[in-house]
mmCIF file of the N, C-alpha and C atoms, coordinates in Angstrom:
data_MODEL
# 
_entry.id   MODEL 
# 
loop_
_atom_site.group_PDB 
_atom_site.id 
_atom_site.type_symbol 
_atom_site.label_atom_id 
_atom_site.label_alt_id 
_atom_site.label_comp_id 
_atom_site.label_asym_id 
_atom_site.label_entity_id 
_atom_site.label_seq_id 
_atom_site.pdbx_PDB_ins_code 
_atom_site.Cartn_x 
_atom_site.Cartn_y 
_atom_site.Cartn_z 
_atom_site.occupancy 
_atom_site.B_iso_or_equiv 
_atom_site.pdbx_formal_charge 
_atom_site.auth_seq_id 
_atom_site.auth_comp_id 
_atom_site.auth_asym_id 
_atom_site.auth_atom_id 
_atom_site.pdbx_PDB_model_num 
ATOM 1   N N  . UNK A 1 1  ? -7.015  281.823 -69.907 1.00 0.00 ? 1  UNK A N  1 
ATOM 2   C CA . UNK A 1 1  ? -8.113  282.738 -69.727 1.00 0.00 ? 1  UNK A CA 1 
ATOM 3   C C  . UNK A 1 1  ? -7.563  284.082 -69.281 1.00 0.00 ? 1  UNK A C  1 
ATOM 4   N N  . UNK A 1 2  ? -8.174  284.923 -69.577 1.00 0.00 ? 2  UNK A N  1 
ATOM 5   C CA . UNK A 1 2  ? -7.752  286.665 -69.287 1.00 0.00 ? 2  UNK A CA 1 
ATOM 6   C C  . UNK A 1 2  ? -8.568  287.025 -68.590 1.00 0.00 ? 2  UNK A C  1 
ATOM 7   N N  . UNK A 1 3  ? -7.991  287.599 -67.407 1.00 0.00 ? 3  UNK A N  1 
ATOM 8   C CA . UNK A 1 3  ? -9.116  288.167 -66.038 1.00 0.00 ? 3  UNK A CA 1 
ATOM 9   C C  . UNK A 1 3  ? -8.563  290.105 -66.151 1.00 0.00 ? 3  UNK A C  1 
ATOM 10  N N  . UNK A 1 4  ? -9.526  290.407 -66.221 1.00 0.00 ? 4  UNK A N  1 
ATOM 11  C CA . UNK A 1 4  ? -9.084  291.597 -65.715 1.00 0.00 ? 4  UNK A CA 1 
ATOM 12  C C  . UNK A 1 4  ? -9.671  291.638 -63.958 1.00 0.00 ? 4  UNK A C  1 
ATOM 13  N N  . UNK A 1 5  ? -8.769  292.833 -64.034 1.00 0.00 ? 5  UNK A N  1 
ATOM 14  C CA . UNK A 1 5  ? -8.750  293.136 -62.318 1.00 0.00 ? 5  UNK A CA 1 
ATOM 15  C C  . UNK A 1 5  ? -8.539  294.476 -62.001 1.00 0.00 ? 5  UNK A C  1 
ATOM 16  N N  . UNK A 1 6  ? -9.776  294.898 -60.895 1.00 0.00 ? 6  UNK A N  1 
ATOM 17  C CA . UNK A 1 6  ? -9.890  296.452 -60.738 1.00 0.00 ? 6  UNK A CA 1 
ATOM 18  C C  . UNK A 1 6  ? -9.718  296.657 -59.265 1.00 0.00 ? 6  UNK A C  1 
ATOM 19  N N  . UNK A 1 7  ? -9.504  298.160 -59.705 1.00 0.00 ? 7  UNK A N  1 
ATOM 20  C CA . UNK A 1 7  ? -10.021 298.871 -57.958 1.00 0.00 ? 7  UNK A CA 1 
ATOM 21  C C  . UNK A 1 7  ? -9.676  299.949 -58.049 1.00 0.00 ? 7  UNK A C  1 
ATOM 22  N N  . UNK A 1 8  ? -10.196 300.568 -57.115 1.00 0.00 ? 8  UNK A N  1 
ATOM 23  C CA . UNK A 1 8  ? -11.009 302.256 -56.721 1.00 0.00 ? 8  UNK A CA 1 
ATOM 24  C C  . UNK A 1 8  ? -9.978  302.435 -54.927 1.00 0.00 ? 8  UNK A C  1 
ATOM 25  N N  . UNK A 1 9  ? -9.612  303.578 -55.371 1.00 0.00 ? 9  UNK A N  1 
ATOM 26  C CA . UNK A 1 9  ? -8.714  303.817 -53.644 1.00 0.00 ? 9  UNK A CA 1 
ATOM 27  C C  . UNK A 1 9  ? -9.503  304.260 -52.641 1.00 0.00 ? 9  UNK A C  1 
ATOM 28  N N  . UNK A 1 10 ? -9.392  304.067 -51.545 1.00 0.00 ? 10 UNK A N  1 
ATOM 29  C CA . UNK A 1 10 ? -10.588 304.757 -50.618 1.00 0.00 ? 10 UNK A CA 1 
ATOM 30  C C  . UNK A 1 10 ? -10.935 305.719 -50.362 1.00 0.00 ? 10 UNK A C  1 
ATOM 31  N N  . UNK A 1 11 ? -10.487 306.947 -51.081 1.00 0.00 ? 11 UNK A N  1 
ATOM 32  C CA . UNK A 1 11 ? -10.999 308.198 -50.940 1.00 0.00 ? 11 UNK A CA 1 
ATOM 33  C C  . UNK A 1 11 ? -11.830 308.172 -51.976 1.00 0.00 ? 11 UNK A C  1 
ATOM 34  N N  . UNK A 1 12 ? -11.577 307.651 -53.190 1.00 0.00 ? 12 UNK A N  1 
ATOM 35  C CA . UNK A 1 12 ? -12.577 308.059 -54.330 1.00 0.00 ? 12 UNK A CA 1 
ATOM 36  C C  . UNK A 1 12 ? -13.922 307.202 -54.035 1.00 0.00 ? 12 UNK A C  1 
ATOM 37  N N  . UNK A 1 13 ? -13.854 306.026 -53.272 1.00 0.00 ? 13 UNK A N  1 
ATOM 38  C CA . UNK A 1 13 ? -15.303 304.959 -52.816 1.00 0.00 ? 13 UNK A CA 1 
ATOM 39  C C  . UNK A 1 13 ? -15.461 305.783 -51.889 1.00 0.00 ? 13 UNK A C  1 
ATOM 40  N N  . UNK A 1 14 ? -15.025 306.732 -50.958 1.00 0.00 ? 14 UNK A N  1 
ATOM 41  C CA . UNK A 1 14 ? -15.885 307.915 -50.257 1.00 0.00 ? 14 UNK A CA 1 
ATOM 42  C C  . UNK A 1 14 ? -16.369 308.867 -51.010 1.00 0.00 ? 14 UNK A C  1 
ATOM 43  N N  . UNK A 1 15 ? -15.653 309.411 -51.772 1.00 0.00 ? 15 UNK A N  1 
ATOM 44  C CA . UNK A 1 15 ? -16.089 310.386 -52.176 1.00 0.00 ? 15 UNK A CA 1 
ATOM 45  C C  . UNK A 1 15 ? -17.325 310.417 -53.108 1.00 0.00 ? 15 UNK A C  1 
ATOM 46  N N  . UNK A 1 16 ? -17.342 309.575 -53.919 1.00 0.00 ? 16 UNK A N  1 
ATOM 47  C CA . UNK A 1 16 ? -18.515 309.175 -54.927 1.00 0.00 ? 16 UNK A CA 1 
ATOM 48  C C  . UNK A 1 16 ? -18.876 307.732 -55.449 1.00 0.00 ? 16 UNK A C  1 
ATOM 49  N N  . UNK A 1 17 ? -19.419 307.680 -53.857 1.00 0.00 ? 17 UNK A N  1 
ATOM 50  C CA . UNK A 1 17 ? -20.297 305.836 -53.953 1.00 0.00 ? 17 UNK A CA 1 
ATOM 51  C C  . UNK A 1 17 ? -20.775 305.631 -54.539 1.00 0.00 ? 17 UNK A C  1 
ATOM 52  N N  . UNK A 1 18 ? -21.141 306.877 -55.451 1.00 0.00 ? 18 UNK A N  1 
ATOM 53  C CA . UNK A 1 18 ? -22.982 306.334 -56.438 1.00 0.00 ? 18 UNK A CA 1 
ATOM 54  C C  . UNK A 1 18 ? -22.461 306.605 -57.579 1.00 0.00 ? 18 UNK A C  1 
ATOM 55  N N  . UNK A 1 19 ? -21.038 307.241 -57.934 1.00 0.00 ? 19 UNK A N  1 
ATOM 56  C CA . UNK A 1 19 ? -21.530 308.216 -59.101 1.00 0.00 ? 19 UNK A CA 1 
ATOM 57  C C  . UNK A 1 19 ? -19.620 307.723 -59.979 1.00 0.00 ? 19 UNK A C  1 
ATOM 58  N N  . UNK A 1 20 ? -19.455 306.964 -60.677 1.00 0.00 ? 20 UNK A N  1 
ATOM 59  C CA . UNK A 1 20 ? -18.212 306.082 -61.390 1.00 0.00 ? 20 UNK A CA 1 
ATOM 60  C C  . UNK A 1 20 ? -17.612 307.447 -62.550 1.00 0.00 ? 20 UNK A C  1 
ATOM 61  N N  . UNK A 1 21 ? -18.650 308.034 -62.988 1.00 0.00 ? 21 UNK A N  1 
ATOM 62  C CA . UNK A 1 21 ? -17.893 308.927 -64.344 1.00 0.00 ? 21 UNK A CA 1 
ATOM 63  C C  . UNK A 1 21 ? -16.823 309.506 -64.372 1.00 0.00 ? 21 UNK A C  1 
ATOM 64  N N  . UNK A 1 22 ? -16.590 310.403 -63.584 1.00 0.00 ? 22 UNK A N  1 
ATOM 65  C CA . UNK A 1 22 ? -14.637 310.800 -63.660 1.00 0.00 ? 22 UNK A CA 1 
ATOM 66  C C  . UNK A 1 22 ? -13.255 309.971 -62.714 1.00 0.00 ? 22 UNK A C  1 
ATOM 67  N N  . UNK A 1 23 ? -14.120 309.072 -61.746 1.00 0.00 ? 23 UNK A N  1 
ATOM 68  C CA . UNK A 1 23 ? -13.074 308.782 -61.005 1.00 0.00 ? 23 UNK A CA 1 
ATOM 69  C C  . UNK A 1 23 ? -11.893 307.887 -61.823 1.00 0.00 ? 23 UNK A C  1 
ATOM 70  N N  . UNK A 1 24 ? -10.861 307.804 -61.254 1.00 0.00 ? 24 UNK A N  1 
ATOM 71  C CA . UNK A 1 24 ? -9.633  307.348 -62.241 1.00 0.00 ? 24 UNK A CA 1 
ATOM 72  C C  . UNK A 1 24 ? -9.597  305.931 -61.409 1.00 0.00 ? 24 UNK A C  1 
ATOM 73  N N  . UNK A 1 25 ? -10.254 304.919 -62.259 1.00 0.00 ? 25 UNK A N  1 
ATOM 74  C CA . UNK A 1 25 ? -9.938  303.629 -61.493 1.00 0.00 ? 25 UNK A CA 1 
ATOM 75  C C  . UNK A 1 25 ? -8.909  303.128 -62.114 1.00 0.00 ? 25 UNK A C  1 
ATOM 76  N N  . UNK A 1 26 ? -8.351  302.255 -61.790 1.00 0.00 ? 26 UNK A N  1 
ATOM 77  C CA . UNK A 1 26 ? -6.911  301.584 -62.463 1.00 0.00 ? 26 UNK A CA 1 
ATOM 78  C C  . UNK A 1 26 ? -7.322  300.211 -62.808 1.00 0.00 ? 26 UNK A C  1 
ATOM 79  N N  . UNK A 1 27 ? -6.717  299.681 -63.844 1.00 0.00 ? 27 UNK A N  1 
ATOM 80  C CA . UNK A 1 27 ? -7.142  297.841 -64.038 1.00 0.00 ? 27 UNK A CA 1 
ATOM 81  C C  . UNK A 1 27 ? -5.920  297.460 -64.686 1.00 0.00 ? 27 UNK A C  1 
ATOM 82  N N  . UNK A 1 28 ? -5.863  295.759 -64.513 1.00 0.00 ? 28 UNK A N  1 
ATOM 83  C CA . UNK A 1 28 ? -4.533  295.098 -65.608 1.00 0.00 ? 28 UNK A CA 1 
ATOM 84  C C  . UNK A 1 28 ? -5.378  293.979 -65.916 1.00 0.00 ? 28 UNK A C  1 
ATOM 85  N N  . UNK A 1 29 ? -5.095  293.412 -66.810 1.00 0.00 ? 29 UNK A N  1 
ATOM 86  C CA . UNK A 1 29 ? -5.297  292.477 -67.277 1.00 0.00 ? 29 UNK A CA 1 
ATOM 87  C C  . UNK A 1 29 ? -4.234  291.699 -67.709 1.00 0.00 ? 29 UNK A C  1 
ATOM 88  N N  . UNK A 1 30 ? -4.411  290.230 -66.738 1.00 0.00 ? 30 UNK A N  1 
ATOM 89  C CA . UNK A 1 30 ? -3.476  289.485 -67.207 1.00 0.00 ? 30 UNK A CA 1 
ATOM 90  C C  . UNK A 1 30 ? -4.550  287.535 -67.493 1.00 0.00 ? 30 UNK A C  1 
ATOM 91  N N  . UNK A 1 31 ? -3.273  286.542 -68.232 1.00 0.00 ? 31 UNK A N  1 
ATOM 92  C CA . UNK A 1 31 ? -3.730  285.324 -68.127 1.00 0.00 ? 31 UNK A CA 1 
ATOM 93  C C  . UNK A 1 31 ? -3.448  284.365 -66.707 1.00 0.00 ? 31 UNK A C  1 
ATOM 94  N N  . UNK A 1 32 ? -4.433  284.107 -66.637 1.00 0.00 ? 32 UNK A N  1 
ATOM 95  C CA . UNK A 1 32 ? -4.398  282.670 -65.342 1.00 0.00 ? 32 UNK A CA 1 
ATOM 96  C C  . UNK A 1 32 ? -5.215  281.506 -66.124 1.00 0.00 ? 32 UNK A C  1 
ATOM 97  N N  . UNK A 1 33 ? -4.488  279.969 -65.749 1.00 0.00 ? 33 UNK A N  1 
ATOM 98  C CA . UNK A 1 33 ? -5.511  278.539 -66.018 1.00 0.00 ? 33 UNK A CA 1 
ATOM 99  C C  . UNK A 1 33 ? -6.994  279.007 -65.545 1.00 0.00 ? 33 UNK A C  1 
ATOM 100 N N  . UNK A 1 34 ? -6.998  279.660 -64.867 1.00 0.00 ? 34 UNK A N  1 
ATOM 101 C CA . UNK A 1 34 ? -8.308  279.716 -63.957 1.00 0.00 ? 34 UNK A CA 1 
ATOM 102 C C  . UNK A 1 34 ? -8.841  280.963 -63.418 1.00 0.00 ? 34 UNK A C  1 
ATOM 103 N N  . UNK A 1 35 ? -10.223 281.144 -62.824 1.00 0.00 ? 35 UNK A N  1 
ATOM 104 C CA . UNK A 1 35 ? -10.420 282.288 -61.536 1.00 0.00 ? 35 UNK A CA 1 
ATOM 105 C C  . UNK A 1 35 ? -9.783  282.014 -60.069 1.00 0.00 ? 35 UNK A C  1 
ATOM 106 N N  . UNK A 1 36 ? -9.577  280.690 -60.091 1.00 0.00 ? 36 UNK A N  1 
ATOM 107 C CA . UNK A 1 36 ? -8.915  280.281 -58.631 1.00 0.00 ? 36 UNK A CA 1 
ATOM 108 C C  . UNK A 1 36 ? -7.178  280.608 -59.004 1.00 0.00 ? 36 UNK A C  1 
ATOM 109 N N  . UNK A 1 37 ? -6.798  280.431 -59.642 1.00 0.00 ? 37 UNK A N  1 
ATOM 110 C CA . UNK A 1 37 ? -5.668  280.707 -59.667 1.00 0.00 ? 37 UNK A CA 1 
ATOM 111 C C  . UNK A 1 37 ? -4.881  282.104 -59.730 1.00 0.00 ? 37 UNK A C  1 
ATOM 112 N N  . UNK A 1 38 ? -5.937  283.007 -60.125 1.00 0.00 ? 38 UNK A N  1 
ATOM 113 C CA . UNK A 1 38 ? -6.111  284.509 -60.433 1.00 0.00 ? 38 UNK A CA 1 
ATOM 114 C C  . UNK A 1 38 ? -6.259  285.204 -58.819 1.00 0.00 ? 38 UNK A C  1 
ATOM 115 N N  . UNK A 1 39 ? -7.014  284.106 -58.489 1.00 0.00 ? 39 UNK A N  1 
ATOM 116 C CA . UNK A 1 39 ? -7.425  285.106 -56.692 1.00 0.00 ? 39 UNK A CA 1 
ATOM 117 C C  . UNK A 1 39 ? -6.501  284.331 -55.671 1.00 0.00 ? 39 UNK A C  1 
ATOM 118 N N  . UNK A 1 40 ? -5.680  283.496 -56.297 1.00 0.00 ? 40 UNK A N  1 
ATOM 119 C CA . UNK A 1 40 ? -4.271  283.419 -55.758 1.00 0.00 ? 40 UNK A CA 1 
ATOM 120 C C  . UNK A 1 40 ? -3.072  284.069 -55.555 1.00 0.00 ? 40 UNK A C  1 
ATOM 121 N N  . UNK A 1 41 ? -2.849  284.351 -57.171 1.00 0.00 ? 41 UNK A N  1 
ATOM 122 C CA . UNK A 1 41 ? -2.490  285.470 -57.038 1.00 0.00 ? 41 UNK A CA 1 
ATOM 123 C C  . UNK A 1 41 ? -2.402  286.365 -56.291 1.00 0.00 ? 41 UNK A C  1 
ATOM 124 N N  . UNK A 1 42 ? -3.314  287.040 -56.353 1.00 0.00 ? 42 UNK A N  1 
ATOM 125 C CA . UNK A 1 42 ? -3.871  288.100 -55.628 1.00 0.00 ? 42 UNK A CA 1 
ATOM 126 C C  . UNK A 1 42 ? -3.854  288.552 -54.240 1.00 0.00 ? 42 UNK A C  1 
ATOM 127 N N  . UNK A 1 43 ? -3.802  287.094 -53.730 1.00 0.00 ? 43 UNK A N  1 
ATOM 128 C CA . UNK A 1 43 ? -3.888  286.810 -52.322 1.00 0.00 ? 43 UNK A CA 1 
ATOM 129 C C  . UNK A 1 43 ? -2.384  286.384 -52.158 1.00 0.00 ? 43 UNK A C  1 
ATOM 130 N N  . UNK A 1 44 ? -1.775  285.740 -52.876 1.00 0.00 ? 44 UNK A N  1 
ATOM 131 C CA . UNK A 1 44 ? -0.059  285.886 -52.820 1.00 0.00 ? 44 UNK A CA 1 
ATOM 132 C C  . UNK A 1 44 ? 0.861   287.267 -52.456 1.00 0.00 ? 44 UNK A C  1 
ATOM 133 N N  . UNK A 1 45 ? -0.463  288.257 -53.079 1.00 0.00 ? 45 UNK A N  1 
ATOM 134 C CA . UNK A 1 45 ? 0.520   290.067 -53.178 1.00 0.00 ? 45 UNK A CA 1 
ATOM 135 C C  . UNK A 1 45 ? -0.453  290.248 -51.933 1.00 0.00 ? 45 UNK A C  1 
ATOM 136 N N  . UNK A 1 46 ? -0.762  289.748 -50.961 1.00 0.00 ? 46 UNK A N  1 
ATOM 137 C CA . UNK A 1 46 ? -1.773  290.421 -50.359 1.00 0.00 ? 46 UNK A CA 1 
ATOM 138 C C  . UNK A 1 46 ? -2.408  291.542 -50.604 1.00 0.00 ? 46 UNK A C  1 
ATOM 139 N N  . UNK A 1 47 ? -3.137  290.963 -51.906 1.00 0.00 ? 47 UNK A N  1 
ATOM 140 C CA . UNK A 1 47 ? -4.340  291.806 -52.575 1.00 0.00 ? 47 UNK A CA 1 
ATOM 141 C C  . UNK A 1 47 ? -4.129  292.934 -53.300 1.00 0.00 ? 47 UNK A C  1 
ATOM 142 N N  . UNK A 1 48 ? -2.761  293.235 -53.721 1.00 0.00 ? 48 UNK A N  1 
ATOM 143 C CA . UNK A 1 48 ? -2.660  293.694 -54.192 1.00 0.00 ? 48 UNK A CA 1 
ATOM 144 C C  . UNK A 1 48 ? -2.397  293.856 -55.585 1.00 0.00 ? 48 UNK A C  1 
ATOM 145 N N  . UNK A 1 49 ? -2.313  294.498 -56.523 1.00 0.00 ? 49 UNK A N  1 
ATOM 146 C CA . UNK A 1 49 ? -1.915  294.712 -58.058 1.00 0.00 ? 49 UNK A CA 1 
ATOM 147 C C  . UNK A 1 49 ? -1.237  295.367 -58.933 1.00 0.00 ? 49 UNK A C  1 
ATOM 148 N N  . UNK A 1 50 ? -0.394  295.477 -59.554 1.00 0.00 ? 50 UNK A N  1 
ATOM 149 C CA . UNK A 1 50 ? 0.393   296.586 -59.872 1.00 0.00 ? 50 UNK A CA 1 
ATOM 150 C C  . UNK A 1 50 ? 0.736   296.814 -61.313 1.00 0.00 ? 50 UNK A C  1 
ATOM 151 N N  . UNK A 1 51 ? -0.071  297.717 -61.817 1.00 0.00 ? 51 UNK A N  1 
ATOM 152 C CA . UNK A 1 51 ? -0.092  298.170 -63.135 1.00 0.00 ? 51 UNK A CA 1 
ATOM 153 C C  . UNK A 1 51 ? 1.135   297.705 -64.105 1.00 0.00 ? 51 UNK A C  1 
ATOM 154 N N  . UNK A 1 52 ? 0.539   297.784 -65.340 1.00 0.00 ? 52 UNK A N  1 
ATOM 155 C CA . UNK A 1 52 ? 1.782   296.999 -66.126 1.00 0.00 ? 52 UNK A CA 1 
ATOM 156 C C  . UNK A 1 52 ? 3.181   297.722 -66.056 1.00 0.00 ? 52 UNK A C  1 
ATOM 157 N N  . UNK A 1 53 ? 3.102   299.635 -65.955 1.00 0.00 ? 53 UNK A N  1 
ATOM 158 C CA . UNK A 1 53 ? 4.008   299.999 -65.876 1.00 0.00 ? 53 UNK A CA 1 
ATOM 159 C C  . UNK A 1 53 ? 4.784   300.550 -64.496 1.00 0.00 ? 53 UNK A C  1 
ATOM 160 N N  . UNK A 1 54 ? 4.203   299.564 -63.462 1.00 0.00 ? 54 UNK A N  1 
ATOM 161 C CA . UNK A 1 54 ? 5.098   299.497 -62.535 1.00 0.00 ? 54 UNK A CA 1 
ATOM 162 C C  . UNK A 1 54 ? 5.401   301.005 -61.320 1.00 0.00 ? 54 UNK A C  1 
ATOM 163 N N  . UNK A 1 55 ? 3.967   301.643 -62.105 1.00 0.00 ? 55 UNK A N  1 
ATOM 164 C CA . UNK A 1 55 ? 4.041   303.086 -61.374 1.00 0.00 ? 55 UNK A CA 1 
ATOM 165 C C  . UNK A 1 55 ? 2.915   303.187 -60.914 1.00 0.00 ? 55 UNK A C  1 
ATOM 166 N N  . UNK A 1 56 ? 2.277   302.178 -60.257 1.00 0.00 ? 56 UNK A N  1 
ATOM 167 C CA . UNK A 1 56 ? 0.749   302.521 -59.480 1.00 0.00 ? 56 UNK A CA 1 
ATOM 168 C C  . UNK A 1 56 ? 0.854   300.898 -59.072 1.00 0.00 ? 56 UNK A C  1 
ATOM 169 N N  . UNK A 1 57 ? 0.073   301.049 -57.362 1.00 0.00 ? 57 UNK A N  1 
ATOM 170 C CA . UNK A 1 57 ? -0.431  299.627 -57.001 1.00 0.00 ? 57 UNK A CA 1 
ATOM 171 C C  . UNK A 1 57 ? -1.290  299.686 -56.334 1.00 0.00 ? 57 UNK A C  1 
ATOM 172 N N  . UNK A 1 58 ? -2.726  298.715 -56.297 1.00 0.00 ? 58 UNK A N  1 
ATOM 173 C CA . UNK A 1 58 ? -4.077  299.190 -55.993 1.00 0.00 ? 58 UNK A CA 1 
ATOM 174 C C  . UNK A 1 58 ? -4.179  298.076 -55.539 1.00 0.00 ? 58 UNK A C  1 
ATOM 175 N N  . UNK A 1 59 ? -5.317  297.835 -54.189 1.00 0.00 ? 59 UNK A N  1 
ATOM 176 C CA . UNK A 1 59 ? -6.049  296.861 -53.725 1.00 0.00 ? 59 UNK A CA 1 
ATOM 177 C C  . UNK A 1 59 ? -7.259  296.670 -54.690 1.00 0.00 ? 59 UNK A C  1 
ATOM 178 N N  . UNK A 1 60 ? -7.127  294.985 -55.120 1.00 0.00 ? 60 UNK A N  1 
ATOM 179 C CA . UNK A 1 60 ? -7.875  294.586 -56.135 1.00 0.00 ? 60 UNK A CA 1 
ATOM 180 C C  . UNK A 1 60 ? -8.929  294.213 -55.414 1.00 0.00 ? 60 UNK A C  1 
ATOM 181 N N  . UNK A 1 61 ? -10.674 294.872 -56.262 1.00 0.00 ? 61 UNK A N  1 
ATOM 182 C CA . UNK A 1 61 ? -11.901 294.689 -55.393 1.00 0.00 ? 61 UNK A CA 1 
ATOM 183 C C  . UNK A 1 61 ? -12.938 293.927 -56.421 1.00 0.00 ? 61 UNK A C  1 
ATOM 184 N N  . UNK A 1 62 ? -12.449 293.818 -57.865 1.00 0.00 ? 62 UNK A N  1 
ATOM 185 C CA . UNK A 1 62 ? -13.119 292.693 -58.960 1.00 0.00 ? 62 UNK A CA 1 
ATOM 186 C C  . UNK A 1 62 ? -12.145 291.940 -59.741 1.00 0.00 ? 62 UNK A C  1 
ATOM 187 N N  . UNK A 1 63 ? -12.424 290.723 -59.894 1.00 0.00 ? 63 UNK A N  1 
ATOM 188 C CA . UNK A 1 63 ? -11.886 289.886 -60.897 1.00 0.00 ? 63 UNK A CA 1 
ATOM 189 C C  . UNK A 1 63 ? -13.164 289.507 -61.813 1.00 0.00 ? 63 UNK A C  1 
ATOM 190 N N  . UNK A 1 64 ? -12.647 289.839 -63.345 1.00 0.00 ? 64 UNK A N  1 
ATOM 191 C CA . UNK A 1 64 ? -13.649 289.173 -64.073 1.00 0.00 ? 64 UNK A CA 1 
ATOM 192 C C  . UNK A 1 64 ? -12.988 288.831 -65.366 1.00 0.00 ? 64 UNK A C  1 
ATOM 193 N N  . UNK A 1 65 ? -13.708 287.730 -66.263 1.00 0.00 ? 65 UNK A N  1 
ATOM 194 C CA . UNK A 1 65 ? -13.370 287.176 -66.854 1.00 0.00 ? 65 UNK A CA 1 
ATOM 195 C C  . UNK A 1 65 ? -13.265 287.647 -68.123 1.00 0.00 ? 65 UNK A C  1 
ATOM 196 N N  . UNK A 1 66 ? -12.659 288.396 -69.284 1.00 0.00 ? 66 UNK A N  1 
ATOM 197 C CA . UNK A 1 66 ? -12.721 289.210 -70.403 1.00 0.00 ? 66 UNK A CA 1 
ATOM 198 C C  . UNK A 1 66 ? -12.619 288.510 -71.182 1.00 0.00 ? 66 UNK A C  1 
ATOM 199 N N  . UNK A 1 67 ? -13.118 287.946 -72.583 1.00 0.00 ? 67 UNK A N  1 
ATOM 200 C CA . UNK A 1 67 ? -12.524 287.791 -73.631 1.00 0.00 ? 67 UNK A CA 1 
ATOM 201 C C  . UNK A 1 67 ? -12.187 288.186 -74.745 1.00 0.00 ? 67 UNK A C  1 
# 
């Protein structure tokens, strides 16, 4: 299964709580057996995520399921 996984840094969830259109959120998408195994992950990097190319790492605030 393919989860993608997001998040927003805390200045931009201050800056515009209501309003998603220009902010630069970051996501990866990778495979896990599962959603439990995905928020293992996750919780392995203590919550963290790090873009495929290895030049950005974000506290992950959704997991969802893509197909």
């Amino acid at each position: 299964m393919k989860f993608e996984f997001k998040g927003i840094s805390s200045f931009e969830e201050k800056a515009t709580p209501n309003f998603m259109g220009e902010a630069d959120s970051h996501s990866v998408i990778k495979e896990f057996e599962n959603i439990d195994s995905a928020i293992q992950y996750v919780n392995f990097h203590q919550g963290f995520m790090v873009t495929d190319n290895g030049k950005f790492a974000f506290v992950v605030r959704n997991i969802k399921e893509v197909r």
